[in-house]
C-alpha positions as CSV (number, residue, x, y, z in Angstrom):
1,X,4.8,6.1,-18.0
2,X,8.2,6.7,-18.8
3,X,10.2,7.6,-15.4
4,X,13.5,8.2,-17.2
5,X,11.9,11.0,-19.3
6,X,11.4,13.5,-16.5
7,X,14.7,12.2,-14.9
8,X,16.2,12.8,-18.1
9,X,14.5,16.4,-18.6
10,X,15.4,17.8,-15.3
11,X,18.7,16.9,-15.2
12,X,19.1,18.9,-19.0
13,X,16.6,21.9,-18.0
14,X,17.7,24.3,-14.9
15,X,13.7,25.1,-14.3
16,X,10.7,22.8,-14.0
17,X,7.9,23.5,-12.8
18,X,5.8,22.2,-9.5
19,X,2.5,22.3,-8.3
20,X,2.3,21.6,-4.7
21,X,-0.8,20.3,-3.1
22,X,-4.5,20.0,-5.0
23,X,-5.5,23.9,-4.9
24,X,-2.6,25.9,-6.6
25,X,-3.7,26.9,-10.5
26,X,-0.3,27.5,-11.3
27,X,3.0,25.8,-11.6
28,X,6.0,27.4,-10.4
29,X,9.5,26.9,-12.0
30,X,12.1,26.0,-9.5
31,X,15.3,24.1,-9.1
32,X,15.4,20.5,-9.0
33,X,18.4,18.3,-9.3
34,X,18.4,14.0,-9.9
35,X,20.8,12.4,-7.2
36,X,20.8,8.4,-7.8
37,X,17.9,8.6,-9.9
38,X,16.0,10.1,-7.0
39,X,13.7,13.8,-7.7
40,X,15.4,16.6,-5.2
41,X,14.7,20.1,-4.6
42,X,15.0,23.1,-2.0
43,X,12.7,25.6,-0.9
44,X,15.0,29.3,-1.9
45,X,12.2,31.4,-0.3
46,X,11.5,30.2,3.5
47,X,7.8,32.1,3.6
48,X,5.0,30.3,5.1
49,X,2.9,30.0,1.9
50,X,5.7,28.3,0.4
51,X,5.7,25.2,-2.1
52,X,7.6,23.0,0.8
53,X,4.9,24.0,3.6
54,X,2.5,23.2,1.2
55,X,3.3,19.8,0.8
56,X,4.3,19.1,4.3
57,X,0.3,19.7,4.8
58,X,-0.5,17.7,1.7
59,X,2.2,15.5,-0.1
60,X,0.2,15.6,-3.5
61,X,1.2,17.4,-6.1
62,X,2.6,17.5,-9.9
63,X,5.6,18.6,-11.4
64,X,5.8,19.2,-15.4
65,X,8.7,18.3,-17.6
66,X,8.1,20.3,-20.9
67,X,4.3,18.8,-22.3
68,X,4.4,16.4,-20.0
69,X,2.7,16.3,-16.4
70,X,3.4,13.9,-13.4
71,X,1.4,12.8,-10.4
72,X,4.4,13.0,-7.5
73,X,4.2,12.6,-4.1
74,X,6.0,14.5,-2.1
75,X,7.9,13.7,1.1
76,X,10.4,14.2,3.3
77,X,13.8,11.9,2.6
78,X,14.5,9.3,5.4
79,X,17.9,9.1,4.4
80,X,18.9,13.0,3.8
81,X,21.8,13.1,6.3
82,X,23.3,10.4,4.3
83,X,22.3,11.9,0.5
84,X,22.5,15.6,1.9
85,X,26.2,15.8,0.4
86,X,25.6,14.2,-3.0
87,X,22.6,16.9,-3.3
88,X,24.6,19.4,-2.3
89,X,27.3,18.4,-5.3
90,X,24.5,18.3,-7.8
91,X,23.1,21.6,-7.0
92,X,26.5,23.2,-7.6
93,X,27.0,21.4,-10.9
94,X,24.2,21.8,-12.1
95,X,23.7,25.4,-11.3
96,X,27.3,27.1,-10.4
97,X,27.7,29.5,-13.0
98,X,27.2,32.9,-14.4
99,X,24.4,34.6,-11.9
100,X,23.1,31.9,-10.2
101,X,26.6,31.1,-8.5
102,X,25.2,32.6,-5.4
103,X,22.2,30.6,-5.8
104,X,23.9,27.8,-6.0
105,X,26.5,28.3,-3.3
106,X,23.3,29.8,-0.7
107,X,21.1,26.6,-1.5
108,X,23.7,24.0,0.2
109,X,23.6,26.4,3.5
110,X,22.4,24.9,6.5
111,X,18.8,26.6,6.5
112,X,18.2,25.1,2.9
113,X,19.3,22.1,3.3
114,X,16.5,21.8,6.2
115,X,14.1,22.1,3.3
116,X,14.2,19.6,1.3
117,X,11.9,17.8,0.2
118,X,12.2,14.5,-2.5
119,X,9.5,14.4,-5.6
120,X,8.6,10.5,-5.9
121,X,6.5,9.9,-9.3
122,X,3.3,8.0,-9.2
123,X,4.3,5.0,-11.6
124,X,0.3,4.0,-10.3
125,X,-1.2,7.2,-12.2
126,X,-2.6,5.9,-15.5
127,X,-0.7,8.0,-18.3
128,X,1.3,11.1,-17.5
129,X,-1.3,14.6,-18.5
130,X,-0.1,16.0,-21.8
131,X,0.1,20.1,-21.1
132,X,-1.1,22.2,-24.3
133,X,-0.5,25.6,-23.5
């Protein structure tokens, strides 16, 4: 399995999709940014049924990178008062234009920052899924 691949495609792709925990059907397409070759994302939405809460209960999940699916685990950093202002930078480089400016200005607020959570691939998992669909 090729690591650099999904770094590679989410830092060039603004959506990629996740699937937290063993019983969702769906992926959902969120943010994620690549701070020293590390996975990071936010939770936007702060409900209770949310992707984060999800894996905070269960730290399995997948995220997909065009065809290709991952085995991740997710957790949450040891280290994010120390990474928290790189992320931050990536976010609003990544993402600071055109509408989602106040996305990308709201997601390095306090409240946001609290959630999140880093997305470690399973280099265990014998060969990533291919998607067809």
């Amino acid at each position: 399995m090729n690591i650099n691949n999904a770094l590679d495609y989410i830092k060039e792709n603004n959506l990629i999709g996740i699937k937290a925990g063993l019983q969702r059907p769906h992926f959902l397409n969120i943010w994620m940014v690549v701070v020293e070759n590390r996975i990071f994302a936010r939770s936007w939405g702060l409900a209770e049924k949310s992707w984060y809460n999800t894996f905070l209960e269960n730290s399995e999940g997948q995220i997909q990178c065009g065809s290709t699916i991952y085995k991740i685990e997710a957790l949450v950093p040891d280290d994010l008062n120390q990474i928290t202002d790189e992320i931050n930078k990536a976010y609003l480089k990544k993402y600071n234009f055109g509408d989602n400016s106040k996305y990308a200005i709201g997601i390095i607020e306090e409240k946001h920052i609290d959630k999140t959570m880093e997305f470690v691939i399973d280099v265990n998992a014998n060969d990533s899924n291919s998607f067809h669909g």
